[in-house]
Each structure stands twice: as structure tokens, then as C-alpha cells.
C-alpha positions as CSV (number, residue, x, y, z in Angstrom):
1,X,-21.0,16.9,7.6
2,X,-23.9,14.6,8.9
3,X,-25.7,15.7,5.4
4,X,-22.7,14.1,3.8
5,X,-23.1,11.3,6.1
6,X,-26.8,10.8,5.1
7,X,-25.5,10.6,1.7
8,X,-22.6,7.8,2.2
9,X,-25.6,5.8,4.2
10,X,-27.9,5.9,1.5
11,X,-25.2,4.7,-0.8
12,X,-24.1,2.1,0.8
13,X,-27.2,0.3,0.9
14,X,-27.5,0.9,-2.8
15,X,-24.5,-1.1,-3.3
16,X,-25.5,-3.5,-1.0
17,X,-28.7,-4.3,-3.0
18,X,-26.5,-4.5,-6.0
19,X,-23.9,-7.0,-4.9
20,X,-26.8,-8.9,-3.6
21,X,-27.3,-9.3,-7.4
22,X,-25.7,-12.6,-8.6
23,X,-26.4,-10.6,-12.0
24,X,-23.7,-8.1,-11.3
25,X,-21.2,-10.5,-10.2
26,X,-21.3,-12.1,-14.2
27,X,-18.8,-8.9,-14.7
28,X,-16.4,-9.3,-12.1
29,X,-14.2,-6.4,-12.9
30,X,-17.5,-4.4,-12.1
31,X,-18.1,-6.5,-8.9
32,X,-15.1,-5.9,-7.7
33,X,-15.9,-2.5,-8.6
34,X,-18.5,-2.4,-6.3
35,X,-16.9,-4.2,-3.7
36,X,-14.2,-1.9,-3.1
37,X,-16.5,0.9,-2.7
38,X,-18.8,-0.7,-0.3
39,X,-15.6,-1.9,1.7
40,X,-14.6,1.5,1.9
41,X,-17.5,2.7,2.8
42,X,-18.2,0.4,5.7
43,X,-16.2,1.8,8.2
44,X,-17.5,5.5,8.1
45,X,-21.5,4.3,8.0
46,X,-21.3,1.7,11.1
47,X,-19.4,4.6,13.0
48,X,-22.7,6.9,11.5
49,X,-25.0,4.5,13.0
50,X,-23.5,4.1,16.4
51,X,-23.7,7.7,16.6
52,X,-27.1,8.4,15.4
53,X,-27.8,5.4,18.2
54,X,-25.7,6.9,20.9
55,X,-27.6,10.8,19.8
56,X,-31.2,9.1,20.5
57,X,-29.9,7.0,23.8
58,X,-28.3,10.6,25.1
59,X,-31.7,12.2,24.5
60,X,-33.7,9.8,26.5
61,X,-31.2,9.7,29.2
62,X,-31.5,13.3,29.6
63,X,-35.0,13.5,29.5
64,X,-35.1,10.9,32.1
65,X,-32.6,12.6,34.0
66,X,-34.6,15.4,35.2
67,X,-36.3,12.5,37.2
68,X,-33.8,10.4,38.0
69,X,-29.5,11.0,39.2
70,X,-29.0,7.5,37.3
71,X,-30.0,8.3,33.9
72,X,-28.3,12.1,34.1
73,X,-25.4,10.2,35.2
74,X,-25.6,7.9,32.1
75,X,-26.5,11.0,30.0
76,X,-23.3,12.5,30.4
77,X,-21.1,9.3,29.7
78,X,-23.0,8.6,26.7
79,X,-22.3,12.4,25.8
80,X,-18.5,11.4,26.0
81,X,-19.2,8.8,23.6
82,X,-20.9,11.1,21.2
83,X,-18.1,13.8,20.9
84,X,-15.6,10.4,20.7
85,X,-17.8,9.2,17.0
86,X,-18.3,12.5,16.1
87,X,-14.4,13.2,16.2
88,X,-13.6,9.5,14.6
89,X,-16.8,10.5,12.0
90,X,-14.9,13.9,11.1
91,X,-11.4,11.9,10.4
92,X,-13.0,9.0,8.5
93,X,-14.4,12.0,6.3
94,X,-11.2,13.5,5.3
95,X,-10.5,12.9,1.7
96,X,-8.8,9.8,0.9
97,X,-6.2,8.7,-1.5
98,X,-8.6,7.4,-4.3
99,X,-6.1,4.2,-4.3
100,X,-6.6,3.1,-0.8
101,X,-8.4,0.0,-1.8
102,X,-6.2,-0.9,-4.5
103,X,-3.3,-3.8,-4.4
104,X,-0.1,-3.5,-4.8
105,X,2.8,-3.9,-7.8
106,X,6.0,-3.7,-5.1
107,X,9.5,-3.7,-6.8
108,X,12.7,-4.0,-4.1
109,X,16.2,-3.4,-6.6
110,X,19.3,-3.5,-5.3
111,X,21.4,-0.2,-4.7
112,X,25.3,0.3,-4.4
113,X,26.8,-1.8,-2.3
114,X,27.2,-5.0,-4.6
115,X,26.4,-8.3,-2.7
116,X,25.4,-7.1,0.2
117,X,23.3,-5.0,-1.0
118,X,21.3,-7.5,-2.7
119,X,21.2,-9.4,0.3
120,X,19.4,-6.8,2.3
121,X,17.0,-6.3,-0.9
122,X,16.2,-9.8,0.2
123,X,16.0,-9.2,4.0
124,X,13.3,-6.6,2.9
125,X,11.4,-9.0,0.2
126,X,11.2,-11.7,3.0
127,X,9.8,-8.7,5.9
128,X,7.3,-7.4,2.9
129,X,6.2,-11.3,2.1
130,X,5.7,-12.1,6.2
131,X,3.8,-8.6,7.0
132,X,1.0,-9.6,3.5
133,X,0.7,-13.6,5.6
134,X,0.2,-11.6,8.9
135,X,-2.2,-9.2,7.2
136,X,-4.0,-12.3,5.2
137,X,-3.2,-10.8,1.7
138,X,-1.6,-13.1,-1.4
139,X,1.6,-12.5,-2.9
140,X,2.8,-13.7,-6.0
141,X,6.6,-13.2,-7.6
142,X,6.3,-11.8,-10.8
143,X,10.0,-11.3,-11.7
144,X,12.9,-12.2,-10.0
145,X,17.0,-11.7,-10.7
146,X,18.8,-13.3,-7.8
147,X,22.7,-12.2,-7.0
148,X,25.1,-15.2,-6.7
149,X,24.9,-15.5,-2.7
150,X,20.9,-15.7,-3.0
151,X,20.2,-12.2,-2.6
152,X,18.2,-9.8,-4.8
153,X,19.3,-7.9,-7.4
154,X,15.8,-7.3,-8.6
155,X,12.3,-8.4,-7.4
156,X,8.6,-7.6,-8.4
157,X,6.1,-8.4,-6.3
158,X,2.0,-8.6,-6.2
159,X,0.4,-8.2,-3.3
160,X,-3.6,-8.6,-3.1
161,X,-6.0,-7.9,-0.7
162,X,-9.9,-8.1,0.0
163,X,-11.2,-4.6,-1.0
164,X,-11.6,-3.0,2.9
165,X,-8.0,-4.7,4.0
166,X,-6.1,-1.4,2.4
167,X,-2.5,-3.0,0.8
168,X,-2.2,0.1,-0.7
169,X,-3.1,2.1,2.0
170,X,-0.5,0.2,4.3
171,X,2.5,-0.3,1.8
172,X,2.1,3.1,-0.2
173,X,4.8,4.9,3.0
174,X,7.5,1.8,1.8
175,X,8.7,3.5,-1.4
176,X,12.0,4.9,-1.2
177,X,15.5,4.3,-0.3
178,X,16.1,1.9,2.7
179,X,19.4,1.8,4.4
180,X,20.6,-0.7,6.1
181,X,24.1,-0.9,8.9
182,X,25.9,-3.9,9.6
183,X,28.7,-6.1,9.1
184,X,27.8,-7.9,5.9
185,X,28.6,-11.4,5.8
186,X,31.6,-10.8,3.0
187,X,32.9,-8.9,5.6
188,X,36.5,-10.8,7.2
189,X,37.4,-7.8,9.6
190,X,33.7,-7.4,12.0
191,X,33.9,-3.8,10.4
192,X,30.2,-2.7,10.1
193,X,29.4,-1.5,6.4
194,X,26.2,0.8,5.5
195,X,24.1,-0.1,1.9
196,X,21.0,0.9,0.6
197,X,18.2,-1.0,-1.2
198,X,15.1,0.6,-3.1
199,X,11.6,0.2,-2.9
200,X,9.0,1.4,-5.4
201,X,5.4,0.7,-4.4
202,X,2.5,1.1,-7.1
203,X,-0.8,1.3,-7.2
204,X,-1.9,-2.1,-9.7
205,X,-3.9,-0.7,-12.2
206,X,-6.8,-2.9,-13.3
207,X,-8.1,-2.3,-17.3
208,X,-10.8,0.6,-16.4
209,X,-7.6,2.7,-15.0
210,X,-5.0,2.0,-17.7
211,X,-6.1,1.6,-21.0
212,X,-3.3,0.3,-23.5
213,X,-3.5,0.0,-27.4
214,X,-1.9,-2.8,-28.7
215,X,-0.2,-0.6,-31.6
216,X,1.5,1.2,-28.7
217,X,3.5,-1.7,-27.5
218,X,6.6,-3.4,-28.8
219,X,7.1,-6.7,-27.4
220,X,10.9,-9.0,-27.9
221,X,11.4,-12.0,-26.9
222,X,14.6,-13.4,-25.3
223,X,15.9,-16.5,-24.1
224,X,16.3,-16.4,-20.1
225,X,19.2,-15.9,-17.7
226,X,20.0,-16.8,-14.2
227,X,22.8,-15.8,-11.6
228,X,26.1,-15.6,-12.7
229,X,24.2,-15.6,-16.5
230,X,24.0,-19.1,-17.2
231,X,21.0,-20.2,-19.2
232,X,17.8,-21.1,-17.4
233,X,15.7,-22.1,-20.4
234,X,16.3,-23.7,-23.5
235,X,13.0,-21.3,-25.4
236,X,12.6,-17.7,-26.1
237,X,10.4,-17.0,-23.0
238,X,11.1,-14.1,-21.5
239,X,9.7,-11.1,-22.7
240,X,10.2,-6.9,-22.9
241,X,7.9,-4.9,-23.4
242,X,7.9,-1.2,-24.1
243,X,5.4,1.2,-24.1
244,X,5.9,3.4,-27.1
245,X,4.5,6.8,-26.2
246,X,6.1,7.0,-22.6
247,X,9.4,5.0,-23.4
248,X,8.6,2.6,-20.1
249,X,10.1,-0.5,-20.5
250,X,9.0,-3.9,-18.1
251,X,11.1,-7.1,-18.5
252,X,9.7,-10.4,-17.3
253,X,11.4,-14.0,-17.3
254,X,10.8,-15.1,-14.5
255,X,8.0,-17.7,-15.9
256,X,8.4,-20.6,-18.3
257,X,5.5,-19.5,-20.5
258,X,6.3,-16.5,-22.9
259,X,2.4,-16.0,-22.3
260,X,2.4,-16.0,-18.8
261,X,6.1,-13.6,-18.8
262,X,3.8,-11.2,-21.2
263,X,0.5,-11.1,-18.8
264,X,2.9,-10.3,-16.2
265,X,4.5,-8.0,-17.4
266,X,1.2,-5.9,-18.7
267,X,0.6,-5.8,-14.9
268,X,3.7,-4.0,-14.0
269,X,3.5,-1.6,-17.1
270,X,-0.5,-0.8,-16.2
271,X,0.6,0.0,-12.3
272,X,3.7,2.3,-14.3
273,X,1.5,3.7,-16.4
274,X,-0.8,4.9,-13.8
275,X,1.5,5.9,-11.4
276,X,2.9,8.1,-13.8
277,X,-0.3,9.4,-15.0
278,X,-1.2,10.5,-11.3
279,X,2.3,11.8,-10.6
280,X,1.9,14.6,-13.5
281,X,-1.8,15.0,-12.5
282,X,-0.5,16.1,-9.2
283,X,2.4,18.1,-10.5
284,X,-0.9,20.2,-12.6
285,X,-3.0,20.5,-9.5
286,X,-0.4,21.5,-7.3
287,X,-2.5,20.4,-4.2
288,X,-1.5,21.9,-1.5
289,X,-3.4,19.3,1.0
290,X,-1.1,16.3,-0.1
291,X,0.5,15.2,3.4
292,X,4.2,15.7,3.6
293,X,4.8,11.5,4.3
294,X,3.1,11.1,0.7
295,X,4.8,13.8,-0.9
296,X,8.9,12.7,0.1
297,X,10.9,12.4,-3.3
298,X,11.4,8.8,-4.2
299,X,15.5,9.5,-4.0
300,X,15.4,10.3,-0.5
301,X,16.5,7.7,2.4
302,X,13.3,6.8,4.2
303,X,14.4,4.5,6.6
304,X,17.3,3.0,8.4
305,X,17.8,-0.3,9.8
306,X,20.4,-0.9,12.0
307,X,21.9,-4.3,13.2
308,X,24.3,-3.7,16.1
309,X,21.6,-1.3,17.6
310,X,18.5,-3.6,16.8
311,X,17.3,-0.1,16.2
312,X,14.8,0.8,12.9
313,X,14.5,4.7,12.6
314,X,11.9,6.0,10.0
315,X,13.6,9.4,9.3
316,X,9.7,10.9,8.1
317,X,8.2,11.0,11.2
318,X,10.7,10.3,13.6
319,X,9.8,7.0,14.4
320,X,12.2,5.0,15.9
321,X,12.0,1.6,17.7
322,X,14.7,-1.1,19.1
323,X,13.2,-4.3,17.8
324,X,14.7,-4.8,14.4
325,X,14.7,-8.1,14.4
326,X,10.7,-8.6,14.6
327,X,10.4,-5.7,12.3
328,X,12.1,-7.5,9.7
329,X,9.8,-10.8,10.8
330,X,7.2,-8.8,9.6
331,X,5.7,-7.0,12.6
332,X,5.9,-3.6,10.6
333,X,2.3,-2.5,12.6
334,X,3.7,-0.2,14.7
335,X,5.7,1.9,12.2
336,X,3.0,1.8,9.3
337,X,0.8,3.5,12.0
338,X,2.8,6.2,12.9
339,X,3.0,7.0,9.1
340,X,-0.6,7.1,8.6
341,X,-1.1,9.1,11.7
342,X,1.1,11.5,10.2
343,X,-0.5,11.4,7.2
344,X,-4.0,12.0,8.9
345,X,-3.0,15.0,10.7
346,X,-1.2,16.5,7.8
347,X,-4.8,15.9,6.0
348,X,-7.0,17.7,8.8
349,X,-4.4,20.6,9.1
350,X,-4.7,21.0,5.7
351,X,-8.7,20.5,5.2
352,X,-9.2,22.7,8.8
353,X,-7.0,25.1,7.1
């Protein structure tokens, strides 16, 4: 392990010479590059150097010791602190999902359940847009179809990160079907009414992942439509695009410009195209290691959130909690961590196995 760790040092100050370079930063998809790796990188060699600190402070104090109760005394607690690193070294070396320090192409669509469904597709939208300002990231609305009470019917979002500030790593546990239990407000009789909502979260792919030929694609262009269908725009501006080969298909209108509805929606189809790519890549390798959190079928209900109760339940890992309310404000901290402590474990089974 502390070979390895040797390694990631020695690497990590090559890439800190390099984006010291203004040179490098003249290709910013390779500075970014760059940047992700050092960020993810960071963590596991300042926990290395406290330790290799902590191993030479231990050795003095024990050499002292022989002399003097004090420094035995100290020797031991700073052997505590030793086995701590070296425990925190060994998690922060299990493999990692190679998209960790990727951002994030997050769709929220509307399930049965008609208006109110869309309306809790926009309860989750608004608790997905407050956790990315709590966490500092940028969001932008790519697409948007709203339902006639101002819900969603259909929303894609991009969320963006610095490199070491993990979006994906955070909002990859959020795909799936999200159910939701209360009395929706087309409801006259107080009876309490149970919908669902989906989530798909994708990794967005930047050109060195997904490369597309142009002869591959067939773009149309359409005019616009709102809720209820009425025109929005007067000019062909929105756009579909579909990907030949694979059949994928990505609608955009929710810009003015047919250019800007077209760069979006080359976004969404690169983060589809490499999801999918990965997905049968995984189906091939058959991995046995991949934690059971990351490995729950897209169709399956994930999470429940329930009104009267103020109760959230993730159904995963058994998580539940009774404060719905700042959940949906954005506080999602608590349950994102008991996913990736799950998803830790299930790794260091599965390595120690």
C-alpha cells in the first residue's frame, strides 16, 4: 500500500509542476484534465504526509520515552493517530468510480400521477437546485416542459463543480424512482394520494469521452411549444437530435437560439452516450466489486418522501429521517452520506474479499 502511496505522491507533484505552467492552461480541456486529477489526488497524499509525519514524531517519542513517562505517554497517543491515517489511507485507496470528479447532466420527468406528479418533479428540481447553492456548484436549465399548474413534466439540468467538490460523486445515488405521499393540492376531500417522479443522473461527457461524427447525427428543427401547447416562439428553434447508430434521441427548446438548443442538446446526448457506453462495459466485465447502492436497477423506487410523517426513507440503505421539510430545502447531507458509506463498505468487502 505505502509503495502505492509513494507513487500517488510523486504524481501529484508532477501535476502540480504542470498546472504551474500557464502553457498548459492554453488547452483548457487538458487543464482541466489535469485539474481533476490533482483534485482527486489531494486528499489521499495530505492524509500520506500526516502520516509519514505522525510515523517520525511516534519514533522519537518512543526513543525518548525510555527516558522520560512524558514522551512514552505521547508515543502511544500519537500511535492512535497512526493506526487512525493508516485506516482513512486504506479507504481513500479503494478504487474509485473513474467519474467521481465529473459534473452532472440530471433529468427529473414526471411519472404517473398527472399534475401532481409534475408538481413533485418540481419539489425535487427546486431540493436538487438548493443542495448545488449549498455545495457552491452552478446549475444551468438546459430544457424545460412545465405542466399547467407550474410543475414539471420534464426538466434537464447541469450541475458543475470545481474538480475535488465531487457532483458526481454526490448526486450519482439520486437516479431512480422517487415517491412521494401526500394530499396533492387538486385534492377536495384531504385524502392523501401517493405519485412517483424519476430521476436519471449522468455523468457529462466532455469531447475526449464521447466522440461523435457529424455523419452520425440527424438534426430537425421545430418551432417551440409551451404548457397547454401554445406557441412560445415565432422561429424554428428548437431542435432534435438523433444519434444514428444507438437510436438516442435529445430534444431541446428551451432556448431562443436554434444554436444554443443544438449545443445543448450535444451535452445531454454526449452524457447518454457515455452512460450507455459504461453500462454495457459493465454488463462485459461483470464486476463483481460494484457496490450494491450503485448497482439498483433504474426502475426501482429508491426513495420515499412522505408529507403527513415529515418522514424521508431511502429504501437502499435503510436510511430514514423525520425532517422532510429541510430535506427538500436542500439539506440532503445526511442521506447522501449514508449512501456513500454504504457504498464504501460494499467496496472494502469486496477488495478485502
Amino acid at each position: 500500500m505505502f509503495e502505492r502511496l509513494a507513487d500517488l505522491a510523486s504524481e501529484h507533484q508532477a501535476l502540480e509542476r504542470e498546472l504551474s505552467d500557464a502553457a498548459v492552461h492554453a488547452d483548457p480541456e487538458r487543464a482541466r484534465a489535469l485539474g481533476r486529477r490533482y483534485g482527486e489526488l489531494s486528499s489521499i497524499v495530505h492524509a500520506y504526509q500526516e502520516w509519514q509525519q505522525v510515523c517520525a514524531d511516534e519514533a522519537a517519542a518512543l526513543e525518548l520515552g525510555e527516558e522520560d513517562a512524558a514522551f512514552a505517554a505521547e508515543a502511544g497517543q500519537l500511535g492512535l493517530r497512526r493506526a487512525e491515517l493508516e485506516e482513512r489511507l486504506q479507504q481513500l485507496l479503494v478504487p474509485r468510480d473513474s467519474n467521481d470528479a465529473k459534473d452532472v447532466i440530471l433529468e427529473v420527468k414526471a411519472g404517473e400521477g398527472g399534475e401532481e406528479s409534475a408538481l413533485f418533479a418540481g419539489d425535487l428540481l427546486r431540493m436538487y437546485l438548493r443542495y448545488a447553492e449549498r455545495q457552491g456548484w452552478k446549475t444551468e436549465i438546459l430544457d424545460a416542459e412545465q405542466s399547467d399548474l407550474g410543475g414539471y413534466k420534464d426538466v434537464t439540468v447541469a450541475v458543475r463543480g470545481r474538480a475535488d467538490s465531487g457532483v458526481w460523486r454526490k448526486l450519482k445515488y439520486e437516479g431512480g424512482v422517487h415517491r412521494v405521499q401526500r394530499v396533492p393540492a387538486t385534492e377536495s376531500q384531504g385524502r392523501i394520494h401517493t405519485s412517483a417522479a424519476g430521476v436519471l443522473v449522468l455523468p457529462e461527457a466532455e469531447d475526449v469521452d464521447v466522440q461523435i461524427d457529424p455523419a452520425d447525427l440527424r438534426i430537425d428543427v421545430y418551432r417551440s411549444s409551451g404548457p397547454g401547447g401554445q406557441s412560445v416562439n415565432t422561429t424554428d428553434s428548437a431542435v432534435r437530435i438523433t444519434h444514428l447508430p444507438t437510436g438516442t434521441v435529445v430534444s431541446m427548446q428551451n432556448e431562443k437560439s436554434q444554436l444554443q438548443n443544438r449545443e445543448a442538446g450535444l451535452r445531454v446526448l454526449r452524457a447518454r452516450l457515455l452512460a450507455r457506453a459504461q453500462e454495457e462495459a459493465d454488463k462485459e466485465a461483470a464486476d463483481a466489486r460494484r457496490s450494491q447502492v450503485r448497482t439498483v436497477d433504474r426502475s426501482e423506487r429508491v426513495r420515499t418522501y412522505n408529507f403527513p410523517e415529515n418522514r424521508i426513507s431511502d429504501h437502499r440503505v435503510g436510511f430514514k429521517a423525520y425532517n422532510l421539510d429541510q430535506v427538500l430545502d436542500g439539506n440532503l447531507d445526511d442521506v447522501v452520506a449514508a449512501l456513500e458509506k454504504a457504498d464504501t463498505e460494499a467496496l472494502l468487502g469486496a477488495a478485502g474479499s
